[in-house]
C-alpha positions in Angstrom: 136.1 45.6 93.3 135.9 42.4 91.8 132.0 40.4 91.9 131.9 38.2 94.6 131.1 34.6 94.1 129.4 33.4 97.1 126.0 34.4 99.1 125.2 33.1 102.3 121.9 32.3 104.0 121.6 33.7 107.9 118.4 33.5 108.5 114.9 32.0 106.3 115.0 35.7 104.6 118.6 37.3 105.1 121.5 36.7 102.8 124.9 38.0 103.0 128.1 38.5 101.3 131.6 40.3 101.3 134.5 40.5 99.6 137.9 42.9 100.1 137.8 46.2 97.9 141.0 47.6 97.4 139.9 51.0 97.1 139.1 51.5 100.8 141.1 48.7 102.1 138.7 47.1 104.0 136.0 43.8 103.6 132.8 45.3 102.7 129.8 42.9 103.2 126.3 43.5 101.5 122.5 41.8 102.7 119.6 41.3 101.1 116.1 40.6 102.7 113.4 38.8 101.0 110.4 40.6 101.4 106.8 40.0 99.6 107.4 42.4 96.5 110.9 40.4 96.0 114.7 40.9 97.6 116.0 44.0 98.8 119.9 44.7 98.4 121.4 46.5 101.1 124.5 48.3 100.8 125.3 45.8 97.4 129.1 44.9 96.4 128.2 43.1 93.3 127.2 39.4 93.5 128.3 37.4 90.2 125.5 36.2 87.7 125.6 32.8 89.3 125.5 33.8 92.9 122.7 36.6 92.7 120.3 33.6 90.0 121.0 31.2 93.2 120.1 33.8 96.0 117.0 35.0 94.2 115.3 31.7 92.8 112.0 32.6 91.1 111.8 35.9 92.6 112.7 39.4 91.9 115.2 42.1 93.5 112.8 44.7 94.7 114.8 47.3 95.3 118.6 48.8 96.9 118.8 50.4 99.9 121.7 52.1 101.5 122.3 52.6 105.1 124.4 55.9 104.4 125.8 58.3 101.6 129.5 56.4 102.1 127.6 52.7 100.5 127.2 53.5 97.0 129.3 50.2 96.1 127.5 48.6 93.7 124.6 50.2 93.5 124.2 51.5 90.1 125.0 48.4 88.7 122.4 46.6 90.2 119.7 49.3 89.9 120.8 49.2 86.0 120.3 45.2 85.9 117.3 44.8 87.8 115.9 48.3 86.8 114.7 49.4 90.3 114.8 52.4 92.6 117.4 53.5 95.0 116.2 53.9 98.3 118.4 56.3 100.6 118.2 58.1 104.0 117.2 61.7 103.9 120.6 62.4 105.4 122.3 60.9 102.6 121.0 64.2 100.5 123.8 65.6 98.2 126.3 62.5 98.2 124.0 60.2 96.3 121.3 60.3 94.0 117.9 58.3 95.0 114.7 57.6 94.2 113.1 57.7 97.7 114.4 59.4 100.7 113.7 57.1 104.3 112.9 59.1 106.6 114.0 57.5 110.2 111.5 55.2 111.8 110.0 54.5 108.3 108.7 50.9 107.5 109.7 49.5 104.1 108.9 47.0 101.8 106.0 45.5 104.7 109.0 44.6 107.2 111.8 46.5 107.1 112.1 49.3 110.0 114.9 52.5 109.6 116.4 53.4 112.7 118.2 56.8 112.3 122.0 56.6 113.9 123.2 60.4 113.5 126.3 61.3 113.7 127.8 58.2 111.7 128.3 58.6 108.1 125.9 60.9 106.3 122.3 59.8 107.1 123.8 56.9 108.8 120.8 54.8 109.3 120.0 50.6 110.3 117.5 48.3 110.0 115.3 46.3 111.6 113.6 43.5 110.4 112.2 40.6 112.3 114.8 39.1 114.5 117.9 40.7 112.8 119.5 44.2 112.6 121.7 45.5 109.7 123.7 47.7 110.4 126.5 50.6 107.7 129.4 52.0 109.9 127.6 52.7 112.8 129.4 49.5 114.6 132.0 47.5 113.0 133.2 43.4 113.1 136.4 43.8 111.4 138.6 42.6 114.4 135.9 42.8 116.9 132.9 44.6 117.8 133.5 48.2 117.8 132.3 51.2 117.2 133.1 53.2 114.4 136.4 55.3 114.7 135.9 58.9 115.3 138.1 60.0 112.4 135.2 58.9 110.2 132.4 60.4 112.3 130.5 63.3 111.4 129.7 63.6 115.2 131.8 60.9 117.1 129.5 62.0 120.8 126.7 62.2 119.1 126.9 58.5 117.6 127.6 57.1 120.7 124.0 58.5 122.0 122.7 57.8 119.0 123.5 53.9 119.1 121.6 53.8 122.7 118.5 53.4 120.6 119.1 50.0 119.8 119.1 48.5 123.5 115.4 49.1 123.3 115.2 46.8 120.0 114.6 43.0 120.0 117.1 40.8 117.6 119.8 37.9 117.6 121.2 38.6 114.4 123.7 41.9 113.5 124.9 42.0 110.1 127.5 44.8 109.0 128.7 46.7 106.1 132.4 45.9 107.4 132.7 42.9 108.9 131.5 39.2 109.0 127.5 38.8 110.8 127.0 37.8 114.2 124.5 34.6 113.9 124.8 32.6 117.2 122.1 34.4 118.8 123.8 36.3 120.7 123.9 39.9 118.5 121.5 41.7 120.7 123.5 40.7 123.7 126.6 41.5 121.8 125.6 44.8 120.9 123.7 45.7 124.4 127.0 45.1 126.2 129.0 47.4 123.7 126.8 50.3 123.8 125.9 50.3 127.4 
């Protein structure tokens, strides 16, 4: 997959981007969230020189974090070109190699929350930050809101349970893996009505 050559700002610390990979056939989109030790990617496609030096400013990337052992993407270029760890849920064991393991419920980097989804992807996991929710294959927004087909669920029932723990949880933003963000302020509401 090609860099991609444009970031997007969705909120004072969220950025996003996408761009088609041929390999799976599907958009894949990538966040990053600026948090006080510098910018976390999540789920990185690469972002070209230009793109990345415009997101980041005078700060730092932190650190990558996956949301599941399917989002390996770009991730070894970036920990290569920043020279930081991989962060990876504990459930991600055996498809990818990481530096720390995020165990579900864990806070990160001072404001990032992981919310275990099982029975997504392996070790599918979100997170929470402060009025937004990022989300791997759990749901997608490729032509809609849905969630993800049970041909690529480990545990199609048991994702469908597993995704009632984000009624209980308070944002307006969803960004994806596949699919463009919902930023009207209406993702909570979005996703309530979906998974209810």
């Amino acid at each position: 997959m090609k860099p991609v050559p444009e970031v997007h700002r969705v909120a004072d610390d969220l950025f996003i981007w996408h761009g088609y990979n041929p390999d799976c056939k599907t958009d894949c989109s990538s966040a990053a969230v600026q948090t006080p030790g510098g910018f976390v990617l999540i789920d990185p496609v690469r972002l070209e020189k230009q793109a990345l030096e415009s997101m980041l400013g005078a700060n730092k990337v932190a650190a990558v974090l996956l949301t599941s052992g399917n989002h390996w993407r770009g991730t070894s270029s970036e920990k290569e070109r920043h020279a930081v760890p991989v962060y990876a849920p504990e459930g991600a064991r055996g498809e990818v190699q990481a530096d720390h393991w995020v165990k579900d419920g864990e806070r990160l980097f001072g404001k990032i929350q992981a919310i275990g989804l099982p029975g997504g992807g392996p070790g599918e996991t979100a997170y929470l930050i402060p009025g937004a929710l990022i989300i791997g294959d759990a749901l997608i927004n490729l032509d809609g809101l849905a969630i993800l087909p049970d041909k690529y669920c480990e545990d199609p029932h048991l994702l469908r349970e597993s995704l009632k723990v984000l009624l209980a949880l308070h944002y307006d933003i969803v960004c994806f893996a596949h699919g463009l963000p919902i930023v009207d302020g209406k993702g909570g509401a979005a996703i309530t009505a979906l998974v209810e």
